[in-house]
C-alpha positions in Angstrom: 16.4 -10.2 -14.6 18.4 -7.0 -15.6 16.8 -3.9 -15.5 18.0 -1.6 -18.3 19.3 1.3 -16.6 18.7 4.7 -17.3 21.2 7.9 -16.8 20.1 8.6 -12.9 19.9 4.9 -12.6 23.9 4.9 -14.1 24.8 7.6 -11.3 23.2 5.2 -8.7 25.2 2.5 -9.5 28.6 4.6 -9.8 27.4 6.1 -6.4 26.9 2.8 -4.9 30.0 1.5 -6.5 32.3 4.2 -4.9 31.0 5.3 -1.5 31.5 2.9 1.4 28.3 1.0 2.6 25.8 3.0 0.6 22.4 1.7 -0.3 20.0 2.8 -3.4 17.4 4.8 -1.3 14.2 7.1 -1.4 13.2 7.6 -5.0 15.7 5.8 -6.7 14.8 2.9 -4.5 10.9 3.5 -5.1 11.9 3.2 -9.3 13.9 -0.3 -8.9 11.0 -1.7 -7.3 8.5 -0.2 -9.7 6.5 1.3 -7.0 3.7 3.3 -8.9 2.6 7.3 -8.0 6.6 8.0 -7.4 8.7 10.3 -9.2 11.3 8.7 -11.9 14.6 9.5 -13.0 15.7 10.5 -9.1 19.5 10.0 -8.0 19.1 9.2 -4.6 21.6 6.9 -1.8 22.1 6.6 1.5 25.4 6.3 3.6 25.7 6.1 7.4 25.6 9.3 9.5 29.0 8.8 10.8 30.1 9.5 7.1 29.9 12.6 4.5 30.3 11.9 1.5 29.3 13.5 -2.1 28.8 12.5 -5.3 28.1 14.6 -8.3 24.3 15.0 -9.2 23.4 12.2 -6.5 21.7 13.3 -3.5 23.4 11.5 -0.6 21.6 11.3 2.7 22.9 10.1 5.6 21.1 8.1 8.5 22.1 5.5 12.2 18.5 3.4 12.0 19.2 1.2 8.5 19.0 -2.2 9.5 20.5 -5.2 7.8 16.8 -6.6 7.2 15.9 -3.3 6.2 18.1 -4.1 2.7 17.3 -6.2 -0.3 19.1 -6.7 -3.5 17.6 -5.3 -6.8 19.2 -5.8 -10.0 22.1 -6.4 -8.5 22.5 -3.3 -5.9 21.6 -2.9 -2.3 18.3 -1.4 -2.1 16.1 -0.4 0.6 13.4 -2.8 1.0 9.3 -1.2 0.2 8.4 -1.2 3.5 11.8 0.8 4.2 11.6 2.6 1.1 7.8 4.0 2.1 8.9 4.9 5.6 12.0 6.6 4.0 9.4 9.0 1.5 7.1 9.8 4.1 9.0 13.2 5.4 8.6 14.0 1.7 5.1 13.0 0.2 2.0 15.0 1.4 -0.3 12.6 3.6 -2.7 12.1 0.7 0.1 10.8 -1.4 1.8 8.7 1.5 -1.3 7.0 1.5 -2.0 6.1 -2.3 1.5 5.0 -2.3 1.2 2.3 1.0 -2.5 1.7 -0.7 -1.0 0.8 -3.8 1.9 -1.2 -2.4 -0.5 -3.5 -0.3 -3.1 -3.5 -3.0 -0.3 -5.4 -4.9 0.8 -7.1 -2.2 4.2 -5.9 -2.3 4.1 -5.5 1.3 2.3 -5.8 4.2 0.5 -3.1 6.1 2.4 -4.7 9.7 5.9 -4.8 7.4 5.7 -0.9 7.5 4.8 -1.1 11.2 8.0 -2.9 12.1 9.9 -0.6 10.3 8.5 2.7 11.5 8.9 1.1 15.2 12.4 0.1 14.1 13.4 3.9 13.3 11.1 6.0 15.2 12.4 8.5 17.8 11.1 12.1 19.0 11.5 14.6 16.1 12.4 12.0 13.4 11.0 13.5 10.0 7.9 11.9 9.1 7.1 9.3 11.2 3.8 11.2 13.0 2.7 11.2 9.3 3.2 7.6 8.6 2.0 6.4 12.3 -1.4 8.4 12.0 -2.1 6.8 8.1 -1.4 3.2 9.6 -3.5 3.8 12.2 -5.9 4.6 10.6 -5.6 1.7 8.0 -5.9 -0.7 11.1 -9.7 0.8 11.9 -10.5 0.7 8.4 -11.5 3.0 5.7 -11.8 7.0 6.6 -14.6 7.5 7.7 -16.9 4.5 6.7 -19.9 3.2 8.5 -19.9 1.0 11.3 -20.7 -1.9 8.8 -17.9 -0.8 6.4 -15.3 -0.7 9.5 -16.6 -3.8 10.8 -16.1 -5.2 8.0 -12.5 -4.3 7.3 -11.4 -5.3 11.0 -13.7 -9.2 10.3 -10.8 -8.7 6.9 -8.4 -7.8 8.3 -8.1 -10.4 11.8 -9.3 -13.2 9.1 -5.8 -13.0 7.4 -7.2 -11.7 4.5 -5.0 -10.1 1.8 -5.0 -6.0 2.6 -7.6 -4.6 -0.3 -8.3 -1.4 -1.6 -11.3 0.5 0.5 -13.7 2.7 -1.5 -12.2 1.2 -5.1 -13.9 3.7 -7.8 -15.4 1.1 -10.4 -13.1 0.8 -13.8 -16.1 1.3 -15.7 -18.0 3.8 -14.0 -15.1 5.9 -11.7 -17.9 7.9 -10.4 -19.2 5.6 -8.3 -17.3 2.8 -6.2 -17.1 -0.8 -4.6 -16.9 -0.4 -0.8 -14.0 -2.9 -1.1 -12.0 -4.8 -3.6 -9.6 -6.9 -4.8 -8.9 -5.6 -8.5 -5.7 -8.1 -9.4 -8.8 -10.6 -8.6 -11.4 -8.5 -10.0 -13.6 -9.1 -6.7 -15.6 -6.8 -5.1 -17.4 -6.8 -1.5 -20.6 -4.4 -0.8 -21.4 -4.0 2.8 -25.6 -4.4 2.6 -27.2 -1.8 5.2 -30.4 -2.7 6.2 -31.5 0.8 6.9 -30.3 1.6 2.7 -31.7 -1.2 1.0 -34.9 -0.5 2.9 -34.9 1.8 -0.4 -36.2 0.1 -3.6 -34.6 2.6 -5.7 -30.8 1.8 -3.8 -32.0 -1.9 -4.3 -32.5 -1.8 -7.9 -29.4 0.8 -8.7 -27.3 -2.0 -6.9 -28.6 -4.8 -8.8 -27.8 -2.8 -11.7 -24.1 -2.8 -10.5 -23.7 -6.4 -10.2 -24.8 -7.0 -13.4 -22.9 -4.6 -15.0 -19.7 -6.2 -12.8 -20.4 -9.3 -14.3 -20.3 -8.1 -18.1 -16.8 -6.5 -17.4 -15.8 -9.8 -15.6 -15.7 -9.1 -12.1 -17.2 -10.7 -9.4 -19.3 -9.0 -6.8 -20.0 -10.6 -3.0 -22.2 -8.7 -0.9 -22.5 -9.0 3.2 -25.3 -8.1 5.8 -24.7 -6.7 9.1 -25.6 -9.7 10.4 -23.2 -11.7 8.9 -20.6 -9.3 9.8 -21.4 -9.2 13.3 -22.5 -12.9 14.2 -20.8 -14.6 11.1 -17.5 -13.5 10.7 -15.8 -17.1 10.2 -18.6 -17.4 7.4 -17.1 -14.2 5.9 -13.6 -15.1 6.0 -14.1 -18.2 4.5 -15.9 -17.1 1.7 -13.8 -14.4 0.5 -10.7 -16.2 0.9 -12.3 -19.3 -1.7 -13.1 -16.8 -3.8 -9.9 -15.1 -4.2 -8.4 -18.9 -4.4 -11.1 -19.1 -7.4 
């Protein structure tokens, strides 16, 4: 497929075309793999650091770390990979927005959340721009969402060790943005809701969530909903039902 290319896209290409070795990088790498919440229209490569070079209205940066497996071919340039790409923007995207972005990317499944790992622990050294940033939102990816519940975080970790697709945490409902699904799967239209005893001890919460998964069902998703119990002594159970009904 040929991606029509636009006037900082044309720049890229005569960058890439006349500079030794460079690679389409940092925004204009985020744009050729249609990574959402970036900036468009960006001229941006990326040359080894033994080398200066300049090219008119490109930005040219210059690094040791890029690994061959760190490079995949877009529209027929070399182009650093998502996982790469996301390491790459992290000295310049505020924590909040590094987030949405890696969010986003997994949501999609354009990457993995242990792809970005490898790559951070491919490039990381003291001082390198960034990389604090991106290791303290992965970490906190791997203990689940910010400061959930111990069911919700339970939850997430029975997920996540289950091999199950990386969703989004604390989804706000397409149809009611005010309120949200603890978890989903919106390319699936599947939601989970982590059931606290201690909250449904509530008839009114009862109710008002009933409510919700009938309205889900009108706008045709699909809502699965899990005790503590089945977290904690069921997990298999868990697993298995979420991944049939993403298969569904």
């Amino acid at each position: 497929m040929v991606i029509e290319m636009p006037g900082a896209m044309n720049l890229v290409r005569s960058a890439i075309a006349t500079l030794p070795k460079a690679v389409v990088s940092h925004d204009s790498a985020a744009e050729l793999h249609k990574l959402p919440k970036l900036r468009r229209g960006i001229a941006t490569v990326m040359v080894h650091s033994r080398t200066t070079h300049v090219f008119p209205d490109v930005t040219v940066r210059r690094c040791h770390d890029l690994l061959d497996e760190h490079v995949v071919e877009v529209s027929g340039l070399p182009v650093t990979s998502i996982p790469r790409t996301i390491v790459d923007l992290s000295p310049f995207l505020t924590a909040r927005h590094l987030t949405a972005v890696l969010a986003s990317a997994v949501a999609d499944q354009r990457t993995r959340v242990d792809d970005v790992q490898t790559v951070v622990g491919h490039v990381a050294r003291r001082g390198k721009p960034g990389i604090r940033k991106i290791r303290w939102i992965l970490e906190d990816r791997e203990s689940g969402p910010r400061d959930g519940t111990p069911l919700e975080r339970a939850g997430a970790s029975v997920l996540r060790n289950g091999g199950i697709p990386e969703p989004r945490f604390e989804f706000p409902i397409p149809w009611d943005p005010d309120r949200r699904f603890d978890v989903a799967f919106p390319n699936r239209r599947l939601a989970i809701e982590w059931d606290s005893r201690r909250w449904h001890e509530l008839a009114e919460a009862f109710a008002r969530d009933r409510e919700r998964d009938r309205q889900a069902l009108l706008h045709g998703w699909r809502v699965v909903r899990f005790t503590w119990v089945d977290v904690k002594h069921h997990p298999d159970e868990v697993v298995d039902t979420v991944r049939r009904l993403l298969a569904s």
